[in-house]
C-alpha positions in Angstrom: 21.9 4.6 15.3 25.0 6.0 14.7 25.9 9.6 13.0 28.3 7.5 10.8 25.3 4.8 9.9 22.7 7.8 9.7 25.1 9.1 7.1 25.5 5.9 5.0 21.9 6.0 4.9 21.7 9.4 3.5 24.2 8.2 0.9 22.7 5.2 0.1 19.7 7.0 -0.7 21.4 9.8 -2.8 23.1 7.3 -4.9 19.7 5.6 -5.5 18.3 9.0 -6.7 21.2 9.9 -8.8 20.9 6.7 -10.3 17.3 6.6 -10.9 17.0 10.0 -12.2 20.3 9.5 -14.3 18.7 6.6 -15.9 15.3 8.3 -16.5 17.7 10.9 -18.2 19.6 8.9 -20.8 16.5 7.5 -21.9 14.2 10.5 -21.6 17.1 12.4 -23.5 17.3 9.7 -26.0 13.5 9.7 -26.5 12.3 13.6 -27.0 14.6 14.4 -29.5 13.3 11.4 -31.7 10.1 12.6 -31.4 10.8 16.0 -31.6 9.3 16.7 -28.6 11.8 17.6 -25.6 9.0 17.6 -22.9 8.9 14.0 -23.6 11.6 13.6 -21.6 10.8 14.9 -18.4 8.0 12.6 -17.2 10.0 9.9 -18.6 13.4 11.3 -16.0 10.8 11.7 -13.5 9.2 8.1 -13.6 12.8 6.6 -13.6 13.9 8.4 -10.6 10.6 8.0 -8.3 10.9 4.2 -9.5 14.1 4.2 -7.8 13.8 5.9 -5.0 10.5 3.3 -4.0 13.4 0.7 -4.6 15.4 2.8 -2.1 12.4 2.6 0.1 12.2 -1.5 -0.3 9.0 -1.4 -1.5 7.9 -2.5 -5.3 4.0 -0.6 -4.0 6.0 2.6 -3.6 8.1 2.2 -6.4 4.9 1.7 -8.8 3.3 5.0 -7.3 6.7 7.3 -6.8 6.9 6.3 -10.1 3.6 7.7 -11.2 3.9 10.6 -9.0 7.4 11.5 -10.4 6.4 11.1 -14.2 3.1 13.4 -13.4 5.2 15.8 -11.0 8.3 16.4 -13.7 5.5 16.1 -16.8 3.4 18.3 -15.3 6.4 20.6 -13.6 8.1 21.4 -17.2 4.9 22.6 -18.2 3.9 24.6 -16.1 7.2 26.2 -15.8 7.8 26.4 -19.9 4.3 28.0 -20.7 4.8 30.5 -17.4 8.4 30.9 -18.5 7.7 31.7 -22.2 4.2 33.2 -22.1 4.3 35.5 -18.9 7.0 36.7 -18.5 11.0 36.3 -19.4 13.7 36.5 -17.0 17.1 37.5 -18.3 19.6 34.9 -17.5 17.8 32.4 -14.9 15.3 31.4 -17.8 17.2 27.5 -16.4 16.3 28.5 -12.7 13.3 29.1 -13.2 12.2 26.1 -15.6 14.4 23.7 -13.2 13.0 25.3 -9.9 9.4 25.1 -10.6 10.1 21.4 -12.3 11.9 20.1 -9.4 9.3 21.6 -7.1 6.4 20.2 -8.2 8.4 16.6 -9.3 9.4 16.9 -5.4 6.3 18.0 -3.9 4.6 14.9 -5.8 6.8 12.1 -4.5 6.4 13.8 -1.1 2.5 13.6 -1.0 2.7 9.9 -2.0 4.5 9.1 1.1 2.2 11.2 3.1 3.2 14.0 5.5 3.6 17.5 5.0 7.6 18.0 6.1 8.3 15.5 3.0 6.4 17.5 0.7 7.8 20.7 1.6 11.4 19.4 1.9 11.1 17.1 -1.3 9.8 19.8 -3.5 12.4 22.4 -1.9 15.3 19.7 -2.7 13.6 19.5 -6.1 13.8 23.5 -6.4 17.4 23.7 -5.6 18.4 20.5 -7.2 17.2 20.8 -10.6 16.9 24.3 -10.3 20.5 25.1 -9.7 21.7 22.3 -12.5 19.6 23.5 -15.4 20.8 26.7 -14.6 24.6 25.9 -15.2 23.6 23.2 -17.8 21.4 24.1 -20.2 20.4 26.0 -23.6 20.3 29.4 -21.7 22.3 29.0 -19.1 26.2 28.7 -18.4 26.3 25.4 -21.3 29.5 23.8 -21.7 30.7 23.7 -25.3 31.1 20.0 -25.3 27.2 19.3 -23.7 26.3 21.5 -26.4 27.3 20.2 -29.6 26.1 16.6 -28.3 22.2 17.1 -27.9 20.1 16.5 -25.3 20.5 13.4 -24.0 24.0 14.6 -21.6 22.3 17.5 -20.4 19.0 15.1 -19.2 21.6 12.6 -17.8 23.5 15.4 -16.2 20.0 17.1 -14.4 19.1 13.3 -13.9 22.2 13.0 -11.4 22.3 16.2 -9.9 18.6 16.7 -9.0 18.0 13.3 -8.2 21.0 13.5 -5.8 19.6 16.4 -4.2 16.4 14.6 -4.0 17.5 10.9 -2.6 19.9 12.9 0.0 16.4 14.6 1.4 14.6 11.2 1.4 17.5 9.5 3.4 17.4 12.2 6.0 13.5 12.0 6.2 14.0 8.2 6.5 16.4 8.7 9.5 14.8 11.4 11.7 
């Protein structure tokens, strides 16, 4: 295989995941504020985007469990993260690091045990960290917030860590897929 093919793969792969988790965004963003509960939204990103990453895959078996794993792994990631975040301890200014890092990690790490080995769980969950970590950072209620994404709700800020992470996240799953 080719370095050029290789790299289409990769692509391929991120586009999937920005697509997936994009999805899973408008619709978990769309949902948790009707409900008035944001974490909603998270398993609901996190199902979308394992979905389509098991589509990536060509597999409907591994789209039904990255699915599952993604919706327990972002559910159970936000969490985590919000009750360490808010009832440990407070960092100044990386309170979206923080919440996105340990998010993405465990969303990652969950997707990666499903398709067994531990590189992809370690590399998932670390693409997860920086992915989601990084974007909720820059995009979010404590972090760097545009003006715009602010007066418009939740549902552009879940569509927007929906791209980004799940960019991050298909890009590591097409290299995995190529070694």
């Amino acid at each position: 295989m080719t370095g050029t093919q290789e790299m289409k793969g990769i692509v391929r792969f991120a586009l999937w995941g920005a697509v997936g988790f994009g999805i899973g965004g408008a619709i978990g963003g769309t949902v948790s504020p009707s409900l008035d509960v944001p974490y909603v939204g998270f398993p609901i990103l996190g199902f979308f985007g394992g979905a389509s990453l098991g589509l990536a895959l060509r597999g409907w078996k591994r789209a039904g469990l990255l699915a599952l794993a993604g919706a327990i792994g972002f559910g159970v990631g936000f969490i985590v993260g919000f009750f360490i975040l808010f009832g440990i301890f407070e960092p100044p200014y990386v309170k979206g690091l923080f919440l996105g890092a340990v998010m993405g990690g465990l969303g990652g790490a969950c997707i990666g045990l499903v398709l067994k080995g531990r590189v992809r769980v370690v590399l998932l969950a670390l693409a997860g960290v920086i992915g989601f970590g990084l974007i909720m950072q820059f995009v979010s209620p404590w972090g760097q917030s545009f003006y715009v994404l602010s007066t418009l709700g939740w549902w552009p800020k879940f569509i927007i860590w929906g791209i980004v992470g799940g960019t991050f996240l298909g890009a590591t799953l097409g290299y995995l897929e190529k070694r």
